[in-house]
DOGUKE-211580 format. One record per residue: residue in three letters; x, y, z of N, C-alpha, C in turn; residue number from 1. Coordinates in nm, 4 decimals. Atoms other than C-alpha are relative to their C-alpha. Layout:
BEGIN
- ALA|X|Y|Z|X|Y|Z|X|Y|Z|NUM
...
end
This chain:
BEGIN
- UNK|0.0067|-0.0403|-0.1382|-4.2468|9.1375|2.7996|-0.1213|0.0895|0.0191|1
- UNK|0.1132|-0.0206|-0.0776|-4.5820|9.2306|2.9807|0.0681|0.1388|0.0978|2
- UNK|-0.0576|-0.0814|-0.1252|-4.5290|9.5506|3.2134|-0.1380|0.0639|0.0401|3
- UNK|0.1072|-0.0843|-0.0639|-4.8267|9.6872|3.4186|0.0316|0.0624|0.1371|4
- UNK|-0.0365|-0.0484|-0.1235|-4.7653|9.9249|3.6921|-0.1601|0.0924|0.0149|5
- UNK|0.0997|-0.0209|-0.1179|-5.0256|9.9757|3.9756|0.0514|0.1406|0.0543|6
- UNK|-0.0473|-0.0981|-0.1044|-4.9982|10.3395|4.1448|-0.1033|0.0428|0.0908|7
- UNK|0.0601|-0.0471|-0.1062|-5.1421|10.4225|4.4412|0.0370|0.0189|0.1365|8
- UNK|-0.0200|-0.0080|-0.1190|-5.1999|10.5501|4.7798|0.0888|-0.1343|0.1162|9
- UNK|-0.0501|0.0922|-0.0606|-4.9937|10.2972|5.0618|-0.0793|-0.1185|0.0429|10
- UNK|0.1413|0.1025|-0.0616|-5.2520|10.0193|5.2183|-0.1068|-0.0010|-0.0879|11
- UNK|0.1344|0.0301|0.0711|-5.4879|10.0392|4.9180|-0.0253|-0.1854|-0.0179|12
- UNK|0.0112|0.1000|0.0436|-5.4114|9.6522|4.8470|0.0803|-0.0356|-0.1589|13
- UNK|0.0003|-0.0469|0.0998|-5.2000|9.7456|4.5597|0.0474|-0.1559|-0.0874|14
- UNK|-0.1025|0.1330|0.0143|-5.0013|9.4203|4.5662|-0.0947|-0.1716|-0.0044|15
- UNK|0.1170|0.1182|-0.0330|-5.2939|9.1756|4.6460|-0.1245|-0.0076|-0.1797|16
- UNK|0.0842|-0.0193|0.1662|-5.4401|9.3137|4.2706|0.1038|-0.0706|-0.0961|17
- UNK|-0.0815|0.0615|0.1255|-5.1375|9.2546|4.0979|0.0083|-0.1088|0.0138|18
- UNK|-0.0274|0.1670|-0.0064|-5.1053|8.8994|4.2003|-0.1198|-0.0871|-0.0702|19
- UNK|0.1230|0.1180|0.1190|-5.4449|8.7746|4.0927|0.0046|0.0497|-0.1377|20
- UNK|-0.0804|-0.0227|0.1215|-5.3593|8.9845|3.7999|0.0414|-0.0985|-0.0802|21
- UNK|-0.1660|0.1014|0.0982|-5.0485|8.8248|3.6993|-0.0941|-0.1364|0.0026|22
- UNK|0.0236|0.1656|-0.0128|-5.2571|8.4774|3.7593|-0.1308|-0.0145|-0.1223|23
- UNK|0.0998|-0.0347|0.0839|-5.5681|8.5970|3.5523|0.0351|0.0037|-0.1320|24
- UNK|-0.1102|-0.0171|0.1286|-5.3235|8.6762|3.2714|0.1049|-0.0770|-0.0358|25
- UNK|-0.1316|0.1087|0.0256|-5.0631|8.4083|3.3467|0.1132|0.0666|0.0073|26
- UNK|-0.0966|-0.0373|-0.0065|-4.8165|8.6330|3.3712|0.0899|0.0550|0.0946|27
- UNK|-0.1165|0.0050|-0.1422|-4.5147|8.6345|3.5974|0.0216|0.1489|0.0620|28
- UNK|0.0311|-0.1265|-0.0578|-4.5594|8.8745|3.8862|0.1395|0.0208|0.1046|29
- UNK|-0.1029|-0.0270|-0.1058|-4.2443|9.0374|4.0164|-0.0258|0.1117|0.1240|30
- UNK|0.0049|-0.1192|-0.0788|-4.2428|9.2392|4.3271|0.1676|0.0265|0.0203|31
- UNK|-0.1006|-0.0529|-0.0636|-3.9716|9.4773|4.3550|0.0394|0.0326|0.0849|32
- UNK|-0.0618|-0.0329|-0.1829|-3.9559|9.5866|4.7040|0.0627|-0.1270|0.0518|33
- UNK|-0.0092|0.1560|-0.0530|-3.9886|9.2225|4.7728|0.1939|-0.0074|-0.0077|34
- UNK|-0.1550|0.0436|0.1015|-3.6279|9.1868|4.5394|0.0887|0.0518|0.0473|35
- UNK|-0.1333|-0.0833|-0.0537|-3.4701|9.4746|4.6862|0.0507|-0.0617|0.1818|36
- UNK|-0.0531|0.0459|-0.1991|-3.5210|9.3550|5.0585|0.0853|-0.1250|0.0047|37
- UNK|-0.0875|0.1751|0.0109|-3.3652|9.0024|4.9391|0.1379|0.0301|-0.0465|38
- UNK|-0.1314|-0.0468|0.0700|-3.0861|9.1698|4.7543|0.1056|0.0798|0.0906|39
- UNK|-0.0278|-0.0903|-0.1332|-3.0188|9.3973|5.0200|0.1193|-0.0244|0.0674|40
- UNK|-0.1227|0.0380|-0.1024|-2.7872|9.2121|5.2738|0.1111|-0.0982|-0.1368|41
- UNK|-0.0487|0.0345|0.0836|-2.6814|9.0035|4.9499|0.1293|0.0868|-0.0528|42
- UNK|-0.0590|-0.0933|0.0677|-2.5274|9.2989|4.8011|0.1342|0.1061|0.0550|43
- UNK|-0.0711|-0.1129|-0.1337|-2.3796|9.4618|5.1161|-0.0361|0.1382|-0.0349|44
- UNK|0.0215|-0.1182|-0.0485|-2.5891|9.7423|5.0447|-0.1402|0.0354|0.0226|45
- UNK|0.1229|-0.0435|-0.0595|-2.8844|9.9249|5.2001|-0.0702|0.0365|-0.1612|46
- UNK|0.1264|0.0748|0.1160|-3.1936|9.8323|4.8969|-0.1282|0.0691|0.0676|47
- UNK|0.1336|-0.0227|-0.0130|-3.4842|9.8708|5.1175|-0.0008|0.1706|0.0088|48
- UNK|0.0236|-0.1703|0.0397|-3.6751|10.2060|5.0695|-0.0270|0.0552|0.0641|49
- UNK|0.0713|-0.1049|-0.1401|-3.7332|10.3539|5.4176|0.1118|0.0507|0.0611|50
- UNK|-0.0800|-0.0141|-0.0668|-3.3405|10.3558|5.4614|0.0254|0.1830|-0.0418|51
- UNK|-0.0776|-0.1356|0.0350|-3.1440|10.7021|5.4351|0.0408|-0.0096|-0.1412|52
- UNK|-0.0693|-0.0145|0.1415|-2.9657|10.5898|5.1470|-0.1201|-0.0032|-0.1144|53
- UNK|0.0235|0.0414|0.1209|-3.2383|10.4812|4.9535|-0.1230|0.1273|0.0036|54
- UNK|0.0862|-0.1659|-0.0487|-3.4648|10.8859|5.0411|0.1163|0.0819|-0.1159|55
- UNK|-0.0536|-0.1368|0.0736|-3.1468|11.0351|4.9536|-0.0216|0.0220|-0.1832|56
- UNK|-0.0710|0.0786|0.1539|-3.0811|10.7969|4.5980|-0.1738|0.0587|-0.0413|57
- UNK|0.1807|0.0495|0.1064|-3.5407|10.8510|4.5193|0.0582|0.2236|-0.0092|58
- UNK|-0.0281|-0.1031|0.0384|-3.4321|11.2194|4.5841|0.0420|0.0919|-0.1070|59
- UNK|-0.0513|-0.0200|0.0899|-3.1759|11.2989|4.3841|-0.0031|-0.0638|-0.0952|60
- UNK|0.0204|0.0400|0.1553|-3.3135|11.0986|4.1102|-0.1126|0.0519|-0.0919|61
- UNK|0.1490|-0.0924|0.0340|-3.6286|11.2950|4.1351|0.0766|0.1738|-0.0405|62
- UNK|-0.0600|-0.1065|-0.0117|-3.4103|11.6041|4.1566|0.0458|0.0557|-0.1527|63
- UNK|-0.1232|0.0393|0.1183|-3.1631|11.4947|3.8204|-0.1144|0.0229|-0.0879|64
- UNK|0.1119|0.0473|0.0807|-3.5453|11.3916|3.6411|-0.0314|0.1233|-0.0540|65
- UNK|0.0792|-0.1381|0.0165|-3.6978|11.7687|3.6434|0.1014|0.0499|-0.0118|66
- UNK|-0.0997|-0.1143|-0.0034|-3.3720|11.9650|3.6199|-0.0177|0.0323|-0.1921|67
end
């Protein structure tokens, strides 16, 4: 298993790199936001990352991380 993670600012294009990426390299390019927004209503629960739940859940996982 291949893992490269991209970080950056929002609108840099971050997603438009990894794809020719993954194609340059052959290797299978998942997007997670993508997964969560599909999983989302699937699951019956709020996935995408702009909701309440998913602020409070980056919170307190950031919170739990540094303690």
């Amino acid at each position: 298993m291949h893992l490269i993670f991209l970080h950056g600012v929002p609108g840099v294009g971050k997603r438009t790199i990894a794809i020719e990426l993954a194609k340059e390299l052959d290797y299978p390019f998942l997007n997670f936001q993508h997964l969560a927004a599909l999983l989302g209503p699937v699951l019956a629960i709020p996935l995408l990352f702009s909701t309440n739940y998913a602020i409070a859940l980056r919170r307190t996982s950031l919170r739990s991380r540094w303690s």
